[in-house]
C-alpha angles and dihedrals in degrees: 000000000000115000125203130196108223115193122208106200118195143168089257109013136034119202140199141187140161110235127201121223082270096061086246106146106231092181142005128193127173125201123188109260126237090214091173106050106055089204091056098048091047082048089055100043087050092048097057090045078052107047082045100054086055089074106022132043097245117186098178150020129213118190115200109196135184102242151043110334122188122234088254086062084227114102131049100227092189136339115195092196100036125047097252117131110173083331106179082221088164094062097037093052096048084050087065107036104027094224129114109262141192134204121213134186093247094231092055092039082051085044091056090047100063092036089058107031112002140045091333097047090113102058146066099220121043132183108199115191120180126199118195126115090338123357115270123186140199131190129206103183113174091008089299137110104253108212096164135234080315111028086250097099126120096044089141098162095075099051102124108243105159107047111224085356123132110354101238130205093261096066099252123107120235096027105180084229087057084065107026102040140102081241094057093041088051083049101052092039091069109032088064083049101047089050090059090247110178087228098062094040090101090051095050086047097052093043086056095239091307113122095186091065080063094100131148089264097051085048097066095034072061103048091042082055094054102251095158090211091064094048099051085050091056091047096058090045093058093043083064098049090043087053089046097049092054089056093060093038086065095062104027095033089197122198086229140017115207121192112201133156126089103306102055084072075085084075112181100004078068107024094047091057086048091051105052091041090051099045084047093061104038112122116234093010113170087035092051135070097240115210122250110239111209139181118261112258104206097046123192083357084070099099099037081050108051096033080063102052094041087058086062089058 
């Protein structure tokens, strides 16, 4: 059985695990990430492939990394979170462990997770988008990664929806992540607390009076519990996401939509309300197969997952 070691780089951890052929994890290891010293990061990346071919026979790496990746999957063209800046990660990877490796954008390598092993397993087109923080995306079309003419495509979170709306970290204004994101949930949560709405009165009480405990987490805890106020943020969060998913259903017309990252742990209090904006703005609905949209099934493995299993191909 051919193994393969999938990384997982982030702005605060960096994971790895070796993955069998059937995208089981035979074993994980994190390290703390050096996001600002490139060296150090690809030291510490080497050094869990490493420490993991000791104990396991490892014929490939897949690096899934949170940026700009060429076609080649070879060079970081830019990372916000991590210091590359046209890094040939690729080369100075293979340097250290002496494997062939391959460098993925980690939405796509998540996106080629749950089409292979995990809620997309069943279909030949997959949109994957991730909220979290921001809003990532991934696309699997004909049963490939798109990356687009430059390897930079899907990067859905950045499409402009609301025209000289929030300004976002990119530097643009109306971001869709600066509306469907955990970020933006997190946002619109305490504002309402902090201007004394009734309908966040439950939320401020349970947070003691400290705005700062109101966090995406504590959200859904609330709106699991019943509070009235979390539920209808997680609703119009959802009716963004649901908006913004019709607009890219438009042009991808995927077979699935799968919704992963952290606040989809809210399940239906946010996948009910996606669903019904989505379904409410999809052109030609009624004359049209509309895609399921279903929660993501790995979670936060996906990437690993599915960089490993992309160095094998």
């Amino acid at each position: 059985m051919s193994l393969a070691c999938g990384i997982d780089v982030g702005g605060t951890k960096i994971a790895g695990g070796v993955v069998d052929e059937s995208g089981t994890i035979l074993e994980e290891l994190r390290v703390e990430s050096p996001a600002t010293d490139a060296e150090a990061i690809e030291e510490a990346i080497a050094g869990l492939v490493i420490e993991l071919r000791s104990r396991h026979d490892i014929a490939t790496v897949g690096v899934g990394a949170a940026g700009y990746v060429d076609k080649a999957r070879a060079v970081v063209l830019f990372a916000p979170n991590v210091a590359w800046r046209n890094e040939d990660l690729k080369g100075e990877l293979e340097k250290r462990v002496d494997l062939p490796v391959v460098i993925e954008n980690d939405a796509n390598a998540a996106a080629w997770g749950e089409f292979t092993f995990g809620a997309g397993h069943d279909a030949e087109d997959l949109l994957l988008v991730t909220v979290g923080t921001g809003v990532g995306g991934g696309l699997v079309l004909d049963g490939q990664v798109y990356r687009g003419a430059n390897g930079v495509g899907a990067e859905i979170g950045h499409m402009r929806v609301v025209p000289n709306g929030i300004l976002c970290g990119c530097g643009k204004h109306g971001c869709f992540e600066q509306y469907a994101s955990g970020s933006a949930l997190v946002r619109e949560a305490r504002a309402a607390a902090m201007s004394g709405a009734m309908i966040a009165h439950g939320m401020f009480k349970r947070a003691g009076g400290d705005i700062s405990k109101i966090t995406g987490p504590f959200i859904t805890d609330a709106a699991r519990d019943g509070d009235q106020g979390a539920r209808q943020q997680l609703a119009e969060l959802g009716r963004w996401l649901g908006e913004g998913i019709a607009s890219l259903t438009e042009i991808l017309d995927p077979g699935v939509v799968v919704v992963g990252g952290g606040v989809s742990e809210a399940d239906d209090l946010l996948l009910e309300p996606t669903r019904a904006a989505f379904a409410g703005q999809l052109v030609g609905r009624g004359f049209r197969p509309i895609p399921e949209i279903r929660k993501a099934r790995l979670g936060n493995r996906a990437g690993l997952i599915g960089a490993a299993d992309l160095s094998r191909r």
